[in-house]
C-alpha positions in Angstrom: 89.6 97.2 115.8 92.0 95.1 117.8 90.8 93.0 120.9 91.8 94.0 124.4 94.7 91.9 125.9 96.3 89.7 123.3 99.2 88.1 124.7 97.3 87.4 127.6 95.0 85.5 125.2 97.2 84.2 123.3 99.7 82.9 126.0 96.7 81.2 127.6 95.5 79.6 124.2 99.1 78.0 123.8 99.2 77.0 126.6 96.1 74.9 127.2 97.1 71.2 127.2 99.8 72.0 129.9 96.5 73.6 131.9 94.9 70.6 131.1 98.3 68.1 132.1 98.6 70.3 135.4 95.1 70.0 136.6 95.3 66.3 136.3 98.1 66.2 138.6 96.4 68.6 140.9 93.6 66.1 141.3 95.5 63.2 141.4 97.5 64.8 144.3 93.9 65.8 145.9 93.0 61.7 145.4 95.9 59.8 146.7 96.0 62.6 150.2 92.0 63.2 151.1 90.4 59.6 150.9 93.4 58.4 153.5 92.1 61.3 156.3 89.8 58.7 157.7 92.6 56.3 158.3 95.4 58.8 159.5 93.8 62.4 160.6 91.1 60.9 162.1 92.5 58.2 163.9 93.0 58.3 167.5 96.7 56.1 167.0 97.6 59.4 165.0 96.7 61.4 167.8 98.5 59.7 170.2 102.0 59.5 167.8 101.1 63.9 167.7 101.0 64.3 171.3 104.1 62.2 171.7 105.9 64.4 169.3 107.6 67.9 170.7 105.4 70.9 170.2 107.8 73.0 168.1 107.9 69.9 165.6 103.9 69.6 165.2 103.9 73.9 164.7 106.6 73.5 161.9 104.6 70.5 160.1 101.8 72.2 160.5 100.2 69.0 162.1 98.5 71.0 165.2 94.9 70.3 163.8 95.7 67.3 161.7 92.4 65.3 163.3 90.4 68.0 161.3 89.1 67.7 158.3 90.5 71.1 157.3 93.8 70.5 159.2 94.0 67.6 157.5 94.1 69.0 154.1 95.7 71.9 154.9 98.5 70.0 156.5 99.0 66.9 153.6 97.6 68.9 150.5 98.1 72.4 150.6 100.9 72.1 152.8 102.8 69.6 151.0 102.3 68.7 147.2 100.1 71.5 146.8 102.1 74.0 147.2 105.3 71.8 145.5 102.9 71.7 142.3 101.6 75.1 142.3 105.4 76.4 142.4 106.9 74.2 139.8 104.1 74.8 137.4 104.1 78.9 138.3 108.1 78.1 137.7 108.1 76.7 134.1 104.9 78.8 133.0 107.4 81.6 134.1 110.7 80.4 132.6 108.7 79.2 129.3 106.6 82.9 129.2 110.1 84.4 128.0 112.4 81.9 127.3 110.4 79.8 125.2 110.0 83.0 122.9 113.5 83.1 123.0 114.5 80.3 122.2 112.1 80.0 119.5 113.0 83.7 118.3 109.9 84.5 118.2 110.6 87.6 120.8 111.9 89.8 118.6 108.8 89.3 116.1 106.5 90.0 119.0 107.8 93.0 120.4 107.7 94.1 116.5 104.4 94.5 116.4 103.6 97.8 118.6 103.9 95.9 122.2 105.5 97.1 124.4 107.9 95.2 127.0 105.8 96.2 129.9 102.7 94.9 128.3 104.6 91.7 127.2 105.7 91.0 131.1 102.0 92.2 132.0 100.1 90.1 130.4 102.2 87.3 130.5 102.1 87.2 134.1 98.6 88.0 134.2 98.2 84.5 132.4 100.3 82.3 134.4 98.6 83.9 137.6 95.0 83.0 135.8 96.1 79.4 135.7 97.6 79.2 138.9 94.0 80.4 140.2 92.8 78.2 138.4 94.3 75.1 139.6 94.0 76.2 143.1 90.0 77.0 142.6 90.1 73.1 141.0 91.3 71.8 144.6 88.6 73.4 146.2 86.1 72.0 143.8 87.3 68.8 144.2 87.2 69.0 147.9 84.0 71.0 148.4 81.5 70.5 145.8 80.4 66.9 147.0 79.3 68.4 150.3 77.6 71.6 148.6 75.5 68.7 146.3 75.3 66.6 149.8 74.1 69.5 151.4 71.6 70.8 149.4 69.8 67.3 148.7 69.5 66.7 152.6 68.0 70.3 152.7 65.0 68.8 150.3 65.1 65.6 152.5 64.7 67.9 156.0 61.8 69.6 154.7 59.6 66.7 156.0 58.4 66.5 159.5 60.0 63.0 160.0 63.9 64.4 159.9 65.5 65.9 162.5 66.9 69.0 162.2 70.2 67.7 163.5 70.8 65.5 160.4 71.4 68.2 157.7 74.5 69.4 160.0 75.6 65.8 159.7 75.9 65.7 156.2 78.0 68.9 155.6 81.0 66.9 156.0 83.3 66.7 152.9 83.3 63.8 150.5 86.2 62.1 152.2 85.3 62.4 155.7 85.2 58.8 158.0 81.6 57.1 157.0 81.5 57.2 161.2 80.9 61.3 161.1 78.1 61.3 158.9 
């Protein structure tokens, strides 16, 4: 009995330590942007250099809610290296999905074996879009799941009558917000 999708299998167990290399630029991209949002998004010297700046500028930078926490990341992150790293890895999965069986003539053996050129190109690309998924889910791990731990440890700590209500709001912030807005 043969197993269901094996060159999506078997491009994603090649490929593993480039995953690996990938999501370690992802997050250093995600540390050297989000712990400086309390120095530049949130700082009222920013907001002052955005409002002297014209409006059509700020739209195109995408720096209209840059005081935000999710401006902020959307703007420096997702807006900048993000999106330069997600397309030169989805480039050179791409180029090496075919090419590097190519070049290693190991195309022809493939395509030998009772595959068809549709399923090669399926499959293929189904793998290189389960790692680009996978490096965008990553970000928003690294961003999000200190305030989900955060979160649900003040939600034990507001149980007691001596809390507030209002302070479980206060720590849903994410991990790199200003130590001011906690």
């Amino acid at each position: 009995m043969t197993r269901p999708l094996p060159l999506y299998r078997r491009s994603l167990g090649e490929s593993w330590r480039s995953l690996i290399g990938w999501s370690l630029g992802f997050l250093a991209a995600l540390l050297l942007y989000v712990p400086l949002f309390s120095s530049i998004g949130g700082n009222p010297d920013m907001q002052a250099l955005l409002d002297s700046l014209p409006p059509a500028m700020i739209s195109a930078l995408g720096y209209g809610a840059i005081a935000t926490g999710a401006g902020y990341v959307s703007a420096t992150f997702y807006g900048l290296m993000g999106f330069a790293l997600s397309t030169i890895a989805a480039v050179a999965w791409s180029s090496a999905a075919i090419a590097g069986d190519e070049e290693l003539g190991s195309l022809e053996l493939t395509l030998a074996h009772g595959v068809t050129r549709t399923q090669v190109v399926l499959e293929r690309s189904a793998a290189i879009i389960t790692k680009l998924v996978w490096l965008n889910v990553l970000s928003v791990l690294v961003i999000f799941a200190p305030t989900t731990a955060r979160v649900s440890a003040s939600s034990s700590v507001t149980s007691s009558p001596s809390v507030p209500p209002s302070s479980e709001s206060a720590c849903s912030s994410p991990w790199w917000a200003s130590p001011r807005e906690h």
